[in-house]
C-alpha positions as CSV (number, residue, x, y, z in Angstrom):
1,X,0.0,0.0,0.0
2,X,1.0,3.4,-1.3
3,X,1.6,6.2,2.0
4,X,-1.3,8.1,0.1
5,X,-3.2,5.6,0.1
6,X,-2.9,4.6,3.3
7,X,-3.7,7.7,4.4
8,X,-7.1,8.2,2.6
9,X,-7.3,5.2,4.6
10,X,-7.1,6.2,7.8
11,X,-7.8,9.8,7.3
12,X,-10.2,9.7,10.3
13,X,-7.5,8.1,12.3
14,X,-4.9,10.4,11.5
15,X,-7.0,13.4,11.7
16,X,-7.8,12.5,15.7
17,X,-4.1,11.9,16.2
18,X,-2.9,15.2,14.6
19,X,-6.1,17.0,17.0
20,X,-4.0,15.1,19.6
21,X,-0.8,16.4,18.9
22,X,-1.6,19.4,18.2
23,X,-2.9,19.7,22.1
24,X,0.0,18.3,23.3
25,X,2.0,21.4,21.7
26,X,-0.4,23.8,22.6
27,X,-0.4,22.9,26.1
28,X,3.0,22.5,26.6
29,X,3.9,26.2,25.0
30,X,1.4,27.8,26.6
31,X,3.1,26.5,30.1
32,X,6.6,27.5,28.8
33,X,5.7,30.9,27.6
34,X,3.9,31.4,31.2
35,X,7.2,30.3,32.6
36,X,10.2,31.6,30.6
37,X,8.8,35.1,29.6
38,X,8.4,36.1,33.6
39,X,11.8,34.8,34.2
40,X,13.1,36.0,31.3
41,X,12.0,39.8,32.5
42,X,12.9,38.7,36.2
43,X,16.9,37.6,35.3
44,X,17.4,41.2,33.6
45,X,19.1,43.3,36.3
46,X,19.9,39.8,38.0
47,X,23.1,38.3,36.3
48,X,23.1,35.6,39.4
49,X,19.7,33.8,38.4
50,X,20.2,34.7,34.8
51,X,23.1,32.0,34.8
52,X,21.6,29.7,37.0
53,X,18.2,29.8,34.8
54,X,19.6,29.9,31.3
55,X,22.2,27.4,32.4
56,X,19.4,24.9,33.6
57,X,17.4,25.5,31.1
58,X,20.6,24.8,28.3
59,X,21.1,21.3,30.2
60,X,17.6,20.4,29.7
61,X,18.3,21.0,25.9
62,X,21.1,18.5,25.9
63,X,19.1,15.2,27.4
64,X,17.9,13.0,24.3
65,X,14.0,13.3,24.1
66,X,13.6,9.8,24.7
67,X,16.0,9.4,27.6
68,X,14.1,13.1,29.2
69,X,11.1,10.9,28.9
70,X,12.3,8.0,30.4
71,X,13.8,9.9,33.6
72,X,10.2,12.1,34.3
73,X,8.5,8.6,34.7
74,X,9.0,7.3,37.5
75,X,9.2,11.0,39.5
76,X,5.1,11.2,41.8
77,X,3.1,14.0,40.3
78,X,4.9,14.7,37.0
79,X,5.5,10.8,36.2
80,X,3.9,8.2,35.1
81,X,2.5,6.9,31.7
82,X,0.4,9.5,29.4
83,X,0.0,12.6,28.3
84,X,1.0,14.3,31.7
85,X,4.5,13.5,31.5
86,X,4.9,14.4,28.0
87,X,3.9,17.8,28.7
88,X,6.5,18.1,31.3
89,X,8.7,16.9,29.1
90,X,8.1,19.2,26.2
91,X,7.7,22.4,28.3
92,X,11.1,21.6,29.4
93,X,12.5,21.5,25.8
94,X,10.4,24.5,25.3
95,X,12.0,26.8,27.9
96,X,15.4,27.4,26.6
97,X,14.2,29.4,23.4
98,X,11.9,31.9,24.8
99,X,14.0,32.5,28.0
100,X,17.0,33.0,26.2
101,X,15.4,35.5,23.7
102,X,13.3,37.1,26.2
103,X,16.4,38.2,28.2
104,X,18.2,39.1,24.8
105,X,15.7,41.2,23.7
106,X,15.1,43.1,26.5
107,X,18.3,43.6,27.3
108,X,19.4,44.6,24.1
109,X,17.3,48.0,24.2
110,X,19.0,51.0,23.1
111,X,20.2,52.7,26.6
112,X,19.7,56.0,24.9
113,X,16.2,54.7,24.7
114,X,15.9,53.8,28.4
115,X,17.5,56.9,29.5
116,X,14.4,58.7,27.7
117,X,12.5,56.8,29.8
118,X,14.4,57.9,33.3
119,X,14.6,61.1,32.2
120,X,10.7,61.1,32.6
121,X,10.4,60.1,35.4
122,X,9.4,56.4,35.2
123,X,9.8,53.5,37.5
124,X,12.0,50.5,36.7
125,X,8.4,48.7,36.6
126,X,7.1,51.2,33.8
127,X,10.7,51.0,32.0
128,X,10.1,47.1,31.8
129,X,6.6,47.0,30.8
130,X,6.2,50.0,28.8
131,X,9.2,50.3,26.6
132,X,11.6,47.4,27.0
133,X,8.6,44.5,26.6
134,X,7.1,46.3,23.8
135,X,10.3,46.9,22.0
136,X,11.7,43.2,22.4
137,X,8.1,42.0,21.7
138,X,9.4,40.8,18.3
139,X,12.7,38.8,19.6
140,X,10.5,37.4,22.1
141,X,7.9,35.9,19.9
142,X,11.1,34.3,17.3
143,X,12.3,32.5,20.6
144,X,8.4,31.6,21.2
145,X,8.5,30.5,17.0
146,X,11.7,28.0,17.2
147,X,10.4,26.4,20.7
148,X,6.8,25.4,18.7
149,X,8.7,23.9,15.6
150,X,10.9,22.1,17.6
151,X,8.1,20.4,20.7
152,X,6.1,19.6,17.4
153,X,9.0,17.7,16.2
154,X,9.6,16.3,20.0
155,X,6.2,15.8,20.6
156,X,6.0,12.4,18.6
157,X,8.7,10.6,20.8
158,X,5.8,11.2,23.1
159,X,3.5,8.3,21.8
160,X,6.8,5.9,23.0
161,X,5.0,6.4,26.7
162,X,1.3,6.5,25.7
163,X,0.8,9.9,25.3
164,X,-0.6,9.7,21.4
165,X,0.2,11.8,19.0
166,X,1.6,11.6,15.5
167,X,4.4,9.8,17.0
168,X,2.3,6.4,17.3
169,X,2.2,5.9,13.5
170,X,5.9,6.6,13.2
171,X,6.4,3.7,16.2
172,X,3.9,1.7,14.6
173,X,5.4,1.8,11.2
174,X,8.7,1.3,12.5
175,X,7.6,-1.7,14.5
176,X,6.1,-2.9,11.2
177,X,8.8,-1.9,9.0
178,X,6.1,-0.3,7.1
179,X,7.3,3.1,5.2
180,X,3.5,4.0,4.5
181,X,2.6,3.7,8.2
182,X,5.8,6.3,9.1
183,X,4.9,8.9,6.5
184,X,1.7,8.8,8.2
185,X,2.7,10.3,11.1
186,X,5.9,12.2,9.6
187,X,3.9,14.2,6.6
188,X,1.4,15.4,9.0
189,X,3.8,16.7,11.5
190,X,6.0,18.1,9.3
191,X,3.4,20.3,7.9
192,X,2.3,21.4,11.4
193,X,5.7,23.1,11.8
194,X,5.7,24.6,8.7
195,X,2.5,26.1,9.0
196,X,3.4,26.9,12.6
197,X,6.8,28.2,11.6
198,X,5.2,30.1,8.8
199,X,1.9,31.5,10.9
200,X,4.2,32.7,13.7
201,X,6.8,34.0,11.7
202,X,4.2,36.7,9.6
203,X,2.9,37.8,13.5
204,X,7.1,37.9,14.0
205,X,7.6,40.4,11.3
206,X,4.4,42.7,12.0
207,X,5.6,43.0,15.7
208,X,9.6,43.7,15.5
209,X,10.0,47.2,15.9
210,X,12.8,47.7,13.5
């Protein structure tokens, strides 16, 4: 059987696997971005916690996705078999990217800009919110761009624990040495971060303050 036609198939399976996948990401960024961005603004003026929390967050990016798995399982709470873990797991992968260019950009204001501000009278508060956020708003949402492409690319290791996914035709087909069966789940998610990679990177552009 052809991969197309395989996938005329089991268009109704694959559809509710892609829904599934696509929650998994979803999810997990939206936890990230909760995370990283108030750190990210919190390690500015604190060069102690910014290499502590970007340090952490660079080991995280050097574990293999399945071994990251494999070590969240057995820990109460996080652990365990399912979607849960997997979550933990991509959030983890997710933080590096956004913290790092959440810091970078706001950081990497013009200080003739920030002086401006003083010189009005503003509050390191206002600085922050008002002009540093809204002027790094573009880095931020490139490091927010590269961490969806890559926990839609991790996220189908997450079928290897039960968690669903895309990933579970890709283990399938591999189990069956079936190429049809893989394209299944690799077409599919490949597409999601192009279109992800593409949506995100048109709201990018309108939103970087040149």
């Amino acid at each position: 059987m052809t991969p197309w036609n395989f996938m005329v198939t089991h268009r109704s399976e694959i559809w509710s696997a892609t829904l599934d996948h696509v929650a998994l990401v979803l999810i997990a960024m939206s936890i990230a971005i909760v995370i990283a961005v108030p750190l990210g603004m919190f390690i500015v003026q604190r060069p102690a916690l910014r290499t502590f929390s970007l340090g952490l967050a660079s080991v995280f990016q050097t574990i293999p996705s399945l071994a990251l798995f494999g070590f969240l399982i057995p820990i109460p709470f996080i652990g365990g078999i399912g979607p849960r873990t997997a979550i933990v797991a991509l959030v983890l992968y997710a933080l590096l990217p956004i913290l790092r260019n959440t810091y970078v950009g706001l950081s990497g204001i013009d200080p003739a800009v920030l002086e401006a501000a003083e010189a009005m009278g503003m509050t390191d508060t206002q600085i922050l919110t008002r002009v540093r956020l809204p002027l790094a708003l573009g880095i931020i949402l490139a490091g927010i761009r590269t961490a969806t492409v890559i926990t839609i690319g991790v996220a189908t290791i997450a079928a290897a624990i039960g968690a669903g996914g895309l990933g579970t035709f890709i283990f399938r087909g591999v189990a069956m040495v079936s190429d049809a069966v893989i394209l299944a789940g690799a077409i599919p998610a490949a597409l999601l971060a192009i279109l992800a990679d593409v949506l995100l990177a048109l709201v990018e552009r309108r939103l970087r303050i040149p």
